[in-house]
C-alpha positions as CSV (number, residue, x, y, z in Angstrom):
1,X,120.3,9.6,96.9
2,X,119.2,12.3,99.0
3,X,121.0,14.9,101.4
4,X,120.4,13.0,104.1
5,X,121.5,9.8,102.3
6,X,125.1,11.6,101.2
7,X,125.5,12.9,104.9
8,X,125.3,9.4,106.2
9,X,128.0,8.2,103.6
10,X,130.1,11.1,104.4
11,X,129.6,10.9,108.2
12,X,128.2,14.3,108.1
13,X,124.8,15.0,109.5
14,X,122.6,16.8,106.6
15,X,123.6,20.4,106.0
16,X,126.7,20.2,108.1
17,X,128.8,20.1,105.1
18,X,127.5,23.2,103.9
19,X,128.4,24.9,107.1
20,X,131.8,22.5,107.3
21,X,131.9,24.2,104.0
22,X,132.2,27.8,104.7
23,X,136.0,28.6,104.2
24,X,135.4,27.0,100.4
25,X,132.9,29.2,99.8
26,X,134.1,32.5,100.9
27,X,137.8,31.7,99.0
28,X,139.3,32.2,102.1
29,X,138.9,33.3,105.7
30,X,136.2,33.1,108.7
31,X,132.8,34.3,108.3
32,X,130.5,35.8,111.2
33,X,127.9,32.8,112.8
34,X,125.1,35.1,112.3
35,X,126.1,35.3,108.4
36,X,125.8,31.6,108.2
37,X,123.1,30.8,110.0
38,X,121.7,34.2,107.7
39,X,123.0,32.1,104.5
40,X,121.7,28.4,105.6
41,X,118.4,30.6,106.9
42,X,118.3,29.6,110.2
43,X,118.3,30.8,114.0
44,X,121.5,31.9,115.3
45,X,121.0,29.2,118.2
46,X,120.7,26.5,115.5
47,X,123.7,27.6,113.6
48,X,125.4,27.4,117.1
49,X,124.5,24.0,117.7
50,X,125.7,23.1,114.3
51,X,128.9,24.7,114.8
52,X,129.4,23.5,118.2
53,X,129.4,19.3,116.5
54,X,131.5,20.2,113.6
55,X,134.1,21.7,116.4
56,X,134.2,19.0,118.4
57,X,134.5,17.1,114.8
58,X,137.9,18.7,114.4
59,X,135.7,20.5,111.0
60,X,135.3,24.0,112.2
61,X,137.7,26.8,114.5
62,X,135.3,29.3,116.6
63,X,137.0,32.6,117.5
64,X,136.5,35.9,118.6
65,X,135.8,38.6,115.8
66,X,138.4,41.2,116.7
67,X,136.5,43.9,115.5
68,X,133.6,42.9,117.8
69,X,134.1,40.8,120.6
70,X,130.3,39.5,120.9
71,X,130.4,38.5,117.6
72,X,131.7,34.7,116.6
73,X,133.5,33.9,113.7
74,X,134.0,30.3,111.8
75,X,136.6,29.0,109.7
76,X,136.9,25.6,108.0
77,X,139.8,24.0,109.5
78,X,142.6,21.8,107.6
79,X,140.3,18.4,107.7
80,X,136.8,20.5,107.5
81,X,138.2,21.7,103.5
82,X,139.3,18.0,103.2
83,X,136.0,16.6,104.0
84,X,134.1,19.1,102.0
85,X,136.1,18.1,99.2
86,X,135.6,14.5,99.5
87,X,131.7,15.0,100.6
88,X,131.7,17.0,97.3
89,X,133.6,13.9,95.3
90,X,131.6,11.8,96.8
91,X,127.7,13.5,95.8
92,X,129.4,13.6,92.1
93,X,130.4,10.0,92.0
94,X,126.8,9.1,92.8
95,X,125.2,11.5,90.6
96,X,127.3,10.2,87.9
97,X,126.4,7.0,88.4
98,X,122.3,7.8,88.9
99,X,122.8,9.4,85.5
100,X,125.0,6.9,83.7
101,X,122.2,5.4,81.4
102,X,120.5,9.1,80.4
103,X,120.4,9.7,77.1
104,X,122.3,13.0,75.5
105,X,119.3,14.9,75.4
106,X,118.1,14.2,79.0
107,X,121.4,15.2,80.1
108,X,121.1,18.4,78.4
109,X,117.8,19.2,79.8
110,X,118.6,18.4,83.0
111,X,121.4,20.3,82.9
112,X,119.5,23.5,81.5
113,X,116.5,23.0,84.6
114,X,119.2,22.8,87.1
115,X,121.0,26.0,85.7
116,X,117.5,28.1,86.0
117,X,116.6,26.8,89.2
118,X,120.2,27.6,90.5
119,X,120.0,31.3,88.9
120,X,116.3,31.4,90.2
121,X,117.4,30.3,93.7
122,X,120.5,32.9,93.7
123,X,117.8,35.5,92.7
124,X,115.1,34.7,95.9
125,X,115.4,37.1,98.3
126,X,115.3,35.1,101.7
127,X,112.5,35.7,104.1
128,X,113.3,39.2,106.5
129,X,116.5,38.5,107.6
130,X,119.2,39.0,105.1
131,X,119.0,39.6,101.1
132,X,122.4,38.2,101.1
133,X,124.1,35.3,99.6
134,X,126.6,33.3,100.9
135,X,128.5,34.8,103.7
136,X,131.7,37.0,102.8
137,X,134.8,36.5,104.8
138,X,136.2,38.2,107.6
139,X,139.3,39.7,106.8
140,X,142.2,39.3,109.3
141,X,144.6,42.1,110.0
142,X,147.5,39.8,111.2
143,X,149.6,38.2,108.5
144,X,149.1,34.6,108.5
145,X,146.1,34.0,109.6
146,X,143.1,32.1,108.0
């Protein structure tokens, strides 16, 4: 199934997950808009967009970076980290099935391709914007806060 395939089944539109995804993969704590839309190599008004649905999705809190007002930052909220989770349960269950029949052997070259492509795709530098990987988290100075 494709991306756009999972999305539908997860009620996600294709790459809002990722972004839905962004407290999961910074540990913990808001990142910057411009790092994700940096990350998911896009235009800052794009990202915006994006961020603007999974808001009104209940997915995604926008604040005010208190270091620097203009800036934006995003955290996953409660039900964003729950739908991640299940969007990720969900991909794995199909694979799983897709896969079901493969023989050992195609399992283990499959599995060795889709490690070098990962560690080849971690290694690209992205086009002028940002060498960076995925986005680190803003941390907060008040006690408590996520």
């Amino acid at each position: 199934m494709s991306r756009t395939g999972l999305a539908r089944r997860t009620w996600l539109r294709d790459g809002d997950w990722r972004v839905a995804s962004a407290r999961g993969r910074t540990s913990t704590g808001p990142v910057r808009l411009s790092e994700l839309a940096d990350w998911q190599e896009v235009d800052r008004s794009t990202m915006t967009t994006q961020v603007q649905r999974l808001e009104a999705l209940g997915l995604v809190d926008r604040t005010s970076d208190p270091r620097d007002g203009r800036a934006v930052l995003v955290a996953s909220t409660a039900a964003g980290a729950t739908r991640h989770r299940r969007t990720k349960q969900t991909a794995r269950d199909l694979y799983s099935q897709l896969i079901a029949d493969w023989p050992e052997d195609d399992l283990e070259a499959a599995a060795k391709i889709a490690r070098r492509l990962s560690e080849t795709l971690e290694q690209r530098k992205p086009p002028a914007r940002s060498a960076a990987g995925p986005p680190k988290a803003i941390a907060r100075d008040s006690p408590g806060q996520t």
